[in-house]
Structure formats: structure tokens, C-alpha cells
N, C-alpha and C positions, 0 to 999 in steps of 0.2 A: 546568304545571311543578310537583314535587311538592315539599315541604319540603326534601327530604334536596339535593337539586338545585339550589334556590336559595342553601342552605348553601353548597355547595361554591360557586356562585360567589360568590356574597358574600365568603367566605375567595379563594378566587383573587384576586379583584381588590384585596383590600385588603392583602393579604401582598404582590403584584405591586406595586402601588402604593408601601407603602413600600420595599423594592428600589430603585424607581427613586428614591425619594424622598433615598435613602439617597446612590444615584450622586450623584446632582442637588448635595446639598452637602458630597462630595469635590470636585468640580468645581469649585462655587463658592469653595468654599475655594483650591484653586489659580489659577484666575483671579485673584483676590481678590491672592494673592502675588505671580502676575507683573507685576498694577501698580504695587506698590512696591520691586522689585527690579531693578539695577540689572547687576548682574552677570553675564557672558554664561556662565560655569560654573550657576548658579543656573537661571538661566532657561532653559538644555537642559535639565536635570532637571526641571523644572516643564513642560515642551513635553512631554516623553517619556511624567511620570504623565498628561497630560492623552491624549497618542497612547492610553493605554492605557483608560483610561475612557470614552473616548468609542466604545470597538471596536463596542458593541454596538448603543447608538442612535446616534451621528452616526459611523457607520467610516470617511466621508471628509474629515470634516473632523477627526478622531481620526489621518488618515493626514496631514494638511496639518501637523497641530503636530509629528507623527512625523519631516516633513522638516527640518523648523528644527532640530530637537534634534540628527538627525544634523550638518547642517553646523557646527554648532558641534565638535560633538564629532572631525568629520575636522580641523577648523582645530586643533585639539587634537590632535590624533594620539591620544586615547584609546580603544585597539584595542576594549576589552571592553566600555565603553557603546555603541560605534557596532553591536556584535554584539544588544547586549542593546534597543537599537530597533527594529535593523532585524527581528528578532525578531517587534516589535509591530508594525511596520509593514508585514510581511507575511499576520499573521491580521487587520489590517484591511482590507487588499486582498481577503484569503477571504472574511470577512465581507459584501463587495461582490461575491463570484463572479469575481472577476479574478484566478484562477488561475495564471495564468502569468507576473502580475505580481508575487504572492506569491511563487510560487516561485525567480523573481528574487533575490528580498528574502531569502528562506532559504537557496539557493544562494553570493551575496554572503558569506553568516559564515562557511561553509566556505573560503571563496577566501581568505580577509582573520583568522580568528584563530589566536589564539596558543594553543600546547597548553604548561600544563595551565593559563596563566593566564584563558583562555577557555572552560576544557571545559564547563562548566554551560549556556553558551549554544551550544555547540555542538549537547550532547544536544538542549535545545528543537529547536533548527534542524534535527536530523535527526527528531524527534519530528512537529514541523510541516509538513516534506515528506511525511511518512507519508500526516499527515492529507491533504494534497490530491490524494498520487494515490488514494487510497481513495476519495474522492469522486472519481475523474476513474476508477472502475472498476480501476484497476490494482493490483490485491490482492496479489500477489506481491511488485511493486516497493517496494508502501506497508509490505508488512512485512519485505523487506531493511531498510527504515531504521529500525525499530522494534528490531529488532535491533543497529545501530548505537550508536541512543540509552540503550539499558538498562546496558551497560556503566561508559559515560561517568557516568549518573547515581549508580550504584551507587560509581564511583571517587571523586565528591566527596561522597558520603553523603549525596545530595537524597530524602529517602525522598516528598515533594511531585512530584518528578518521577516515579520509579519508578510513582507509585500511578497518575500521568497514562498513565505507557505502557503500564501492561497495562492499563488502562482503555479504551487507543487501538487495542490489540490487540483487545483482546472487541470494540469497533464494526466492524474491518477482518473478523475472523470474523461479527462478525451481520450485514456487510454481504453475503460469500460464502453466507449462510444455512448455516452451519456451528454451529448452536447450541448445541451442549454447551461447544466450545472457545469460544463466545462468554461463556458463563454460567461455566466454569469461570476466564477470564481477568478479568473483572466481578467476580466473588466473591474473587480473590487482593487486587484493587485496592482491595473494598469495605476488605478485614481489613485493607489495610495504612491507609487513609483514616481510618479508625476509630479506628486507634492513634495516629496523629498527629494528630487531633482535627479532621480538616478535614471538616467539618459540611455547604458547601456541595458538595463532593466526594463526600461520601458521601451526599449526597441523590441525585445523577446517577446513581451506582452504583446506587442500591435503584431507582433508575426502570428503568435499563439492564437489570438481575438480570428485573424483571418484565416486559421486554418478550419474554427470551429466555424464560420459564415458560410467559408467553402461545404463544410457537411450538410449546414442549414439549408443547402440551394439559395447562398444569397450570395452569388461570384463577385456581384459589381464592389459589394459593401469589403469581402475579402481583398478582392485587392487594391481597395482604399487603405485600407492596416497592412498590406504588404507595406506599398512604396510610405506610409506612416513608420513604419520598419525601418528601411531602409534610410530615409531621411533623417531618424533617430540613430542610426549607427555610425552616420558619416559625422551628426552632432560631438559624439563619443571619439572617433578620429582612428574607430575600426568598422569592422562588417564580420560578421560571422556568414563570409559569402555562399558558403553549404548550405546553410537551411535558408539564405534567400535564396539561391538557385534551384533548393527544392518545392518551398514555397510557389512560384513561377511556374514550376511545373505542376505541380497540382492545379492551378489556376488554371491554365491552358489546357490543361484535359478536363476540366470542370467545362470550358467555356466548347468543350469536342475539338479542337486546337491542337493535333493530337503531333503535328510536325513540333512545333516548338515546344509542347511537353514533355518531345524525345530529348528536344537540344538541352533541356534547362536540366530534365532530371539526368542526363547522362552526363551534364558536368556538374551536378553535383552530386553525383558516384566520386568523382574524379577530386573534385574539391574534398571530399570526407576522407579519401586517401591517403589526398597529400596532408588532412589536417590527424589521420590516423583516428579515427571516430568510427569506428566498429558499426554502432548503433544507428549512426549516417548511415551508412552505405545499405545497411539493412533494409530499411524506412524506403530510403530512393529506389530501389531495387522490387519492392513490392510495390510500388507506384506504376514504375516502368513497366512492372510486369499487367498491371491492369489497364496501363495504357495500350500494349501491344494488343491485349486480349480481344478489347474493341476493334482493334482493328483486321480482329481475323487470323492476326500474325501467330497462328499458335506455337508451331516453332519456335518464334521469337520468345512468344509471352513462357512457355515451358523452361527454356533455357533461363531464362532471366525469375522465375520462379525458383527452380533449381539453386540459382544462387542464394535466392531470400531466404531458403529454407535453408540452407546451410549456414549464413548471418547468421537469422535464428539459432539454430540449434549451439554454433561455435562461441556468438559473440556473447547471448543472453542467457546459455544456459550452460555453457558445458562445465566450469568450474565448482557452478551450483551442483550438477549433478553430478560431477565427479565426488563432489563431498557427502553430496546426501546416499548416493552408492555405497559410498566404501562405513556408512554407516549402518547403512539397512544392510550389511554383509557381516559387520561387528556384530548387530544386534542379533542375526540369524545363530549366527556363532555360538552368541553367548545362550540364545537358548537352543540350542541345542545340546551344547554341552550339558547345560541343567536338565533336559531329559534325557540324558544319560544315565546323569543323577539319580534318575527320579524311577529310571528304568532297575537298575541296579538294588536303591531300595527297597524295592518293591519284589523284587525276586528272594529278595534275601530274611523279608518281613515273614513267605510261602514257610517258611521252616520256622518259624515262632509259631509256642502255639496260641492253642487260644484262653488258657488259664493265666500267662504273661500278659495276652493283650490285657485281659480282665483286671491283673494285677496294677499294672500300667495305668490303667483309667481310674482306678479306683485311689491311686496314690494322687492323683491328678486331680482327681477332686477333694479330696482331702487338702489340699495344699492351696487348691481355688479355694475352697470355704475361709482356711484361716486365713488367708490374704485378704478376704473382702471380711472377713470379720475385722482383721486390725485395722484398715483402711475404712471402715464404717465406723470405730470407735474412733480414731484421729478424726474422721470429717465430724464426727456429732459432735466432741469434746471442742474444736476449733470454731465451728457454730455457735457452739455455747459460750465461746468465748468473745467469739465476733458482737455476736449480739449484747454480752454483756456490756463489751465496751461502746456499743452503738448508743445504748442505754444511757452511759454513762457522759459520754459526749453532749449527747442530745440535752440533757437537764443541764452541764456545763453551757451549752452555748444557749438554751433557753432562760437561764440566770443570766448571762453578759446580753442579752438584748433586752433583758428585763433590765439592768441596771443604764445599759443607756438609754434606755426610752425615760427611767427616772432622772438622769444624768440632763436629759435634754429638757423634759419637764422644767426643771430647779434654773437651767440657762434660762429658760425661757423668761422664767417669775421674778428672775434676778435682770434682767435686760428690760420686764416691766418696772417693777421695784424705782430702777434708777430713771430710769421715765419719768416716772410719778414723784418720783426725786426732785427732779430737775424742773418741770414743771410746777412743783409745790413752790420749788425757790424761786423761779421766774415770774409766778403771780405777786409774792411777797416782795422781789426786789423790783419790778418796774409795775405791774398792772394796778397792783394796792396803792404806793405809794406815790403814782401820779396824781388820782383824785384830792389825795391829801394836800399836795403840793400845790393846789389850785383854790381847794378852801384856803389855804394857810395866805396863801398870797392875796390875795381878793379880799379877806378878813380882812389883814393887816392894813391895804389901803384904809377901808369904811374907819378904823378904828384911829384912824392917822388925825392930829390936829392940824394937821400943814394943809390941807388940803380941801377942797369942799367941791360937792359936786351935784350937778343939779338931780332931779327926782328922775328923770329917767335912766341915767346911767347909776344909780343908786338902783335904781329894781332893776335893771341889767344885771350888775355885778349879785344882787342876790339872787337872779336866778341859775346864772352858773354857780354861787354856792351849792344850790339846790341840785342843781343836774348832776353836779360832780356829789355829791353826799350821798342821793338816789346811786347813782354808778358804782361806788363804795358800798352803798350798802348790797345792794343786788350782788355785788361780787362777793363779799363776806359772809352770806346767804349761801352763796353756789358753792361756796368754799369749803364753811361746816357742812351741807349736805355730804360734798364731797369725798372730805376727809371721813365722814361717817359711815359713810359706803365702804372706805376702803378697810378700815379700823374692823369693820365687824359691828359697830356700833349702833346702826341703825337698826329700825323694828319694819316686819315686813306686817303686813297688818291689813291682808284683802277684804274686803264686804264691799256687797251687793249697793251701788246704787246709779241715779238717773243720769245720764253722761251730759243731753245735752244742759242742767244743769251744773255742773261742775265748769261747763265752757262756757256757759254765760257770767259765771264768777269770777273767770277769768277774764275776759271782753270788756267785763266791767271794771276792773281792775287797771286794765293797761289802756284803758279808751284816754285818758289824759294825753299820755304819750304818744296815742296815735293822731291826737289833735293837731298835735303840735308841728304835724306832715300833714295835714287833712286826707288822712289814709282810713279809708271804708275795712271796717270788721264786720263780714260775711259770714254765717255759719248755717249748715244746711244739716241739722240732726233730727231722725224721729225722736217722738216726743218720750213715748214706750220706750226706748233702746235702753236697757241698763246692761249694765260690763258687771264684773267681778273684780276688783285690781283693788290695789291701795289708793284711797284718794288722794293723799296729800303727794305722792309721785307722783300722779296722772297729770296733779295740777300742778305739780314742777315740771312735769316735759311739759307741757301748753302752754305754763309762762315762760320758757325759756325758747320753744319753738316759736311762738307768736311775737316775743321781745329778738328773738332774732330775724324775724322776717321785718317790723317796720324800720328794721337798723339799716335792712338794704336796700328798701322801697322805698322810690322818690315819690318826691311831695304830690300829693292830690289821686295817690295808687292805691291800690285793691288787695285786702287779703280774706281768703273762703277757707274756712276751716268745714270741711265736710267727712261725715261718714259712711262708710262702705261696708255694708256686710257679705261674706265671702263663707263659703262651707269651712266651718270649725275654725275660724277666725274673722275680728273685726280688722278695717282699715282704714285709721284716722292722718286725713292730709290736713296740711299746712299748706295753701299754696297761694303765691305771691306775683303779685306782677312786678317784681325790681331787677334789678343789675342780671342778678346769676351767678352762676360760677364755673370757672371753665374745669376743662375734662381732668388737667393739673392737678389742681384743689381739690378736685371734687374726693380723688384716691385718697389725699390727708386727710380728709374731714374722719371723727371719730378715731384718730389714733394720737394716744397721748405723745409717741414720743416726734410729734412733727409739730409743727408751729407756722400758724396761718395769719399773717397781719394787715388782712382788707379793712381798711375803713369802713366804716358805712356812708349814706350821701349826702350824710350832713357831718360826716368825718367821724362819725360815731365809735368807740375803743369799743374793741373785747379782747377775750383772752382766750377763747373756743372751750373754755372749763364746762359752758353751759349745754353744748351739744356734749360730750363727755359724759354726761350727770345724764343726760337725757338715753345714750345708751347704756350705761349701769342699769337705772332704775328699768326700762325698758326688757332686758333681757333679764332681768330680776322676777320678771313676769312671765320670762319663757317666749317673747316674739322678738322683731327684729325691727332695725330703722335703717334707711335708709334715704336718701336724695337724688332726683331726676330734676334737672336744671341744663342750663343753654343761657351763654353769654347773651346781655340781654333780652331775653324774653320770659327772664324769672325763673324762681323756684319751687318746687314741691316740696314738702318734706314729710314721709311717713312713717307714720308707726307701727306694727300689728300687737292685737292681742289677743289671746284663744277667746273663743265666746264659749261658756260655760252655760250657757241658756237655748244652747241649738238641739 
């Protein structure tokens, strides 16, 4: 035996060693409790950890504390520990090869819990059925339930389960010799094990990862994840030294190494022994036996065959088929008996004649007719009725959405209403009554004897008389339009005439005030172009669009009123080289119940009444307005309206 070899066992048995040493006093420790505890809630939990630590070296008597804890827990009616033993109590049954007792025991949690206050023990439970048909060859059925369990896990956020089942997945594929989906379900399991720091877990992965390498013919990469293995078990402060020993051995007869693939896998024959692992002993045993083969030893490899096929048969199947036996011998039974039955009738039917048969059928049908007769008048009449009421529903619940779609209408006219309220008041209480306050004051000096003041600030102060009265008056204008619109009041009153006339009456109209910026008024209309609209609107939105573009263009700027004809409608801009308006504003504009208070750049007031006035009369016409602007670099403002002349 060579240094490196002695090594490794040396470390096997002592890493192994503490493992159990480790078991050994949780155990103690719980024993140690259940004799000073008195408590029948206490000492099912203390029966359960102990069910669960003894799975691996005592699994029967690990299943004997497993039953005590349930019965407490059914005298309890507590649904989710009696899931969360029986759980344990069925991988100790596996542990002992009693498969069908297991599955019993995993079966039971389906029957008996509660969703979602049991789903965590559910997933196990369908997790652990995986595992025993897997062992019992049935690779299909074992990953229907692996399927089942991933869900479940995933719904209560167990990423400890999750890592188990694609973990349980790669064994059901390495056991089909399906190895890539073996190795690729092992390596989803290692990364998630990894993350959530489960050391012992992630040691089984890096053995798993390198048994699939080994199949792949890639040895070097395998027993990089052995001793990856290894080094993650001694992290943990155990070794499952069996399947590293068998591990090693597959290695070594991968590598044709075939002396040390005797040493490895004959002690961990020897190791699955002492750990009482059926299913070891199995595994190492057809190893061995393919190691001998190689080497000619057929003798050897026969005998050691021999064995694996008796494993087999004793450890993986005999309880399964003791059960499935004594079922297909029930089943045989019972029918048989029923062709006895069936033998018997039928002899005895030879002496009826055949005017009974006759009679017989004929009562038979008679009896079928009025069955399907009563049962056709029930379904037609229940029909009748269904549909009646379907009927009846349907105009019920077609009236209540008729009444809220009115319901929401009247919110709607009444959340206007008080808009128009409220803005009605706000023009009357501050936007009116500022101009006023400005004649009144400025009057009052001129008319003062205390006072005297030379000729220019004397036409100073009377041109803000003037600008404030103009201001006033425009607003009181926009106002009765306004209120006229909403009243019902107003006359709609289309005819036919020349547009860019109408725009030059307005141009001519407001050119004062655009002097008074030296602001250029552009307009770009055929001369032919006539519209269909009311005029005296047309020429309220142009003077109110046009009076709102010099309010925000600085001095010595440009405004193009042009138009654009379009299929089935005209499109008249307004557009300005001034300030703009941002993306903000730009949403408010045209709704009464918001409130915008830009200056203009000469500090100029409004009260936005006159864009307002300008979408009334505008959709009064059937088209639409809107604004395309960018913080300084001005605004557009357009209108459409159908062309009745195309």
C-alpha cells in the first residue's frame, strides 16, 4: 500500500469517524431530555429528532421512536408534524429496503395534509416517492413526482428543497444513463447548494458531478469533484466515507488502475456494511465485478456478480415484490371467483327459455324508455328554466352597467360643473379685479390737487390706464363668450367664406400691440382657400391664439400664422418664436380644472380662459387643437377643421 493510499484512509476513517461521533452526541443529547421531560408535546418532538437521526445507523429503531411521535401527534390532531414524521418515517423504512412500506408512509401525507399549511411536507413527500420508484426502476413515474415537488418547493421559498430535487433529478437521469441531463441537473443543484451554504449537500453534488465525468470519459475533470467532495465533507466535520471510497474506485478503473480499484471498491463494500446501506454494497459490488471482468478474473468477476444480483434482487426489490405478488394472487383470486360466477349463471340461464328471455327484454325496455322519458322532460323543463333565468340576469346586470356608465357620466359633468365653478370665481375674484385696481389707483393720482407731474409721466400713467382697461376689456369679452358657450346661449352660425381675409382682420386688429414688442405678423394663406365655420369663432380663436403668442414673445420676434391643407381637413398654425412651454404645462393647457400662471416678457397677466374659449368653439366645429412647443425655442399652436370643399 503506498503513502498517498494510506493517507486517504487514514483521513477517511477519521473524518468518518467524527460524523458519527458527531450523531452520536445529538442523540445523546436527546435521549438525555426525554428523561427529564414530562410532557407528551415535548417528547413527540424529541421521538421525531431522534426518528430522524437514527435514519442512518439504527433506521429501525429510528422508525420505532418515529411511531411514538406520530401517535401523540394524531391524539393531537396536529396535521403538519404528523406529515413532517411520517416523512421520516418513510426514508427509514427505505433505508431498510422496505419500499412499499415507505411508500405507505409517503402516500399517507398526500391523503391527510392541508394545502398551503402543509405544502413543504408535501413537496418532501412527493420528492421521496420520486426517490423509491427510481430505485424500484420506474424512471418515468419517479420523475412525474419530481415534477410535482419543484413547484411546491419553489411556492414556499425552500431553496434546501429545490437544491434536493434537481439533485434527485440528476440521480433518476444517472440512473436511465442519461448523463449529460444527469450532470447538467447535479451542476443546477451544486450552484444553488453553494449559495445557500449547504456544505454537506454540496459535497454529494461534487461526488455526483464526478461520477457523471467519469461516464463522459472525462476522468481528470471526475476526480477534480471527487477530492472537491471530499474537501466539502471534512468542511461539514463528516465524510460519507462509502461512496468516497467507491467514488476512487470507479476513478481507478476509469483510469485501467485496476489494483487500486480493487482496494477502494472493496472497502467500500466494507464501509456500506458497517454503515448498513443495502444499496452500497450493491453499486460497489457491480463495480467490482466489472473491474474483475477486465481483467480476465472471471471467477472472480462471476462470484462478485452473484453477489450484485442477489443486492439487487434482496435489497431493491424483494419487499416491492413481495407486495406486488401477493396482489396479482388477490387479483387472480378474485377473478376467478367471478368466473365461477359467471360459469354458474350461465348454466342455469340453459334452462330459461326463450319466451322469458323475450319477456325480460321487453320489460327492459319499457322501463329504459320511461326513464329517458322522465329524465328528458327534467333536463328540457331545467333548461327552460336555466335559460329563463340566464335571461333574466343578463338584462339585470345590463341595466346596472347601464346605470353606472350614467352614474359615471353625471360624476363626470358634476367634477366639470365645479371647475367651471371655481374658475368662474377665480377670474371674478383676482384676474377682473386686478385691472380695476390699477385704473382706480393711477386715476386717483392724475385727479389728486397735491400733486403735479410733468407730461411724460402724465402719458405714462395714461397708458397703463389704457393697457389695464384694454386687459379688462379682452377678459370681459372672453368671459361673456365663455359663459355663452356654457349657458347654451350662444348661436352656431357656419357660412362659407375667404380665411385668409378673416386673418388679415385680425393682424390688423392686434398689429398695435404687437408694436409695442416690435413683433413681425407673418401669414402664409391661398388666396382661394375658403372654410365653412362660423366666423365670428374663427376670429375669436385667432385673436386669442395670436394675443396669446405676442404675450410670450420677446421683443423684436416673429409670429407665422399659416395654413395647411390635409385630406378632409384644414390645419391652421399659430407659431411663435418666444419662451415655450415645458412638457409640465404643456398637459394643463386646455383643462379647466388646473391653473397656469406664466407671465409673459413683458410680465403680461392672463387667466388661460382664452385657450379655453378657443377649444369650445373649435370642437364646436368638430376638430381639434392642440400645442407642440420646447422651452425656448417657441411655440406652435394648431387647429383643424373639416374642409367641406375637398
Amino acid at each position: 500500500m503506498t503513502f498517498k493510499k494510506i493517507t486517504y484512509t487514514i483521513f477517511f476513517l477519521i473524518t468518518g469517524i467524527n460524523g458519527m461521533a458527531q450523531n452520536k452526541a445529538i442523540i445523546d443529547s436527546l435521549l438525555n431530555q426525554l428523561n427529564i421531560t414530562s410532557a407528551d408535546s415535548v417528547k413527540a418532538d424529541i421521538y421525531n429528532n431522534l426518528c430522524w437521526n437514527y435514519r442512518v445507523d439504527s433506521p429501525r429503531l429510528g422508525y420505532e421512536y418515529g411511531i411514538k411521535a406520530l401517535k401523540i401527534y394524531v391524539e393531537r390532531k396536529n396535521i403538519l408534524k404528523q406529515c413532517n414524521v411520517l416523512n421520516k418515517l418513510g426514508i427509514n423504512k427505505r433505508n431498510i429496503g422496505e419500499y412499499s412500506t415507505a411508500l405507505d408512509d409517503f402516500y399517507k401525507i398526500l391523503n391527510i395534509a392541508e394545502i398551503p399549511l402543509c405544502n413543504l411536507e408535501i413537496a418532501y413527500a412527493n420528492n421521496n416517492i420520486a426517490d423509491i420508484y427510481s430505485r424500484l426502476e420506474k424512471y418515468e413515474k419517479a420523475l412525474e413526482f419530481t415534477d410535482k415537488a419543484l413547484p411546491l418547493f419553489q411556492s414556499v421559498g425552500n431553496k434546501t428543497g429545490i437544491a434536493y430535487n434537481l439533485n434527485l433529478k440528476g440521480s433518476i437521469y444517472e440512473s436511465k444513463k442519461d448523463w449529460k441531463n444527469a450532470l447538467n441537473y447535479y451542476k443546477l443543484g451544486l450552484e444553488l447548494r453553494l449559495k445557500i451554504n449547504d456544505i454537506p449537500g454540496a459535497a454529494t453534488s461534487f461526488v455526483h458531478i464526478g461520477d457523471c465525468c467519469l461516464e463522459l470519459n472525462l476522468p481528470d475533470s471526475a476526480l477534480a469533484y471527487y477530492k472537491k467532495g471530499i474537501e466539502y465533507y471534512d468542511k461539514a466535520g463528516f465524510i460519507n466515507y462509502g461512496l468516497s471510497y467507491f467514488s476512487f474506485g470507479k476513478y481507478y478503473a476509469a483510469k485501467k488502475d485496476y489494483k487500486k480499484a480493487i482496494y477502494y471498491l472493496e472497502e467500500a463494500i466494507a464501509k456500506a456494511q458497517l454503515m448498513k446501506s443495502p444499496i452500497n454494497i450493491q453499486k460497489a459490488n457491480e463495480e467490482l465485478h466489472s473491474v474483475y471482468y477486465e481483467l480476465k478474473n472471471y471467477k472472480k468477476a462471476y462470484e462478485i456478480q452473484t453477489l450484485a444480483r442477489v443486492g439487487d434482487e434482496s435489497v431493491r426489490r424483494s419487499d416491492y415484490i413481495k407486495k406486488i405478488t401477493t396482489l396479482e394472487l388477490n387479483y387472480a383470486f378474485e377473478q376467478q371467483a367471478k368466473q365461477n360466477e359467471v360459469d354458474v349463471l350461465k348454466k342455469k340461464a340453459l334452462y330459461e327459455s326463450h319466451i322469458y328471455k323475450q319477456q325480460l327484454l321487453s320489460y327492459g325496455l319499457v322501463i329504459l324508455l320511461v326513464v329517458i322519458s322522465i329524465i328528458t322532460f327534467f333536463v328540457f323543463k331545467n333548461n327552460k328554466y336555466i335559460v329563463k333565468t340566464n335571461l333574466l340576469l343578463k338584462a339585470y346586470n345590463d341595466e346596472i352597467s347601464r346605470q353606472k356608465v350614467a352614474i359615471q357620466i353625471q360624476n363626470e359633468k358634476l367634477q366639470e360643473l365645479n371647475a367651471t365653478k371655481d374658475k368662474f370665481f377665480s377670474i371674478i375674484a383676482h384676474d377682473l379685479r386686478n385691472p380695476f385696481n390699477g385704473i382706480l389707483g393711477i386715476s386717483e393720482l392724475l385727479v389728486s390737487p397735491r400733486e403735479s407731474f410733468t407730461h411724460e409721466e402724465t402719458t405714462s400713467m395714461i397708458k397703463m390706464i389704457h393697457d389695464s382697461s384694454q386687459h379688462a376689456f379682452n377678459l370681459l369679452e372672453n368671459l361673456l363668450e365663455w359663459s355663452k358657450a356654457h349657458t347654451g346661449r350662444i348661436d352656431f352660425n357656419p357660412e362659407k367664406f375667404m380665411l385668409n381675409k378673416l386673418v388679415n382682420e385680425v393682424i390688423s386688429l392686434l398689429e398695435n400691440l404687437s408694436n409695442q414688442k416690435n413683433i413681425r405678423l407673418n401669414y402664409q394663406i391661398a388666396d382661394n382657400l375658403n372654410v365653412f365655420a362660423d366666423r365670428n369663432m374663427i376670429n375669436t380663436i385667432l385673436r386669442n391664439l395670436i394675443t396669446n403668442s405676442i404675450k410670450f414673445t420677446n421683443i423684436n420676434g416673429e409670429i407665422n400664422i399659416k395654413v395647411v391643407q390635409q385630406s378632409n381637413e384644414i390645419l391652421v398654425h399659430v407659431c411663435d418664436t418666444g419662451i415655450g412651454i415645458s412638457e409640465h404645462d404643456i398637459n394643463k393647457l386646455f383643462k379647466i380644472s388646473e391653473k397656469i400662471t406664466s407671465l409673459g416678457t413683458n410680465n403680461e397677466k392672463g387667466t388661460g380662459l382664452g385657450l379655453l374659449l378657443c377649444k369650445e368653439f373649435v370642437e364646436k366645429h368638430g376638430g381639434k387643437i392642440w400645442v407642440e412647443s420646447e422651452l425656448g425655442r417657441g411655440s406652435d399652436f394648431i387647429f383643424s377643421l373639416p374642409d367641406k370643399y375637398q
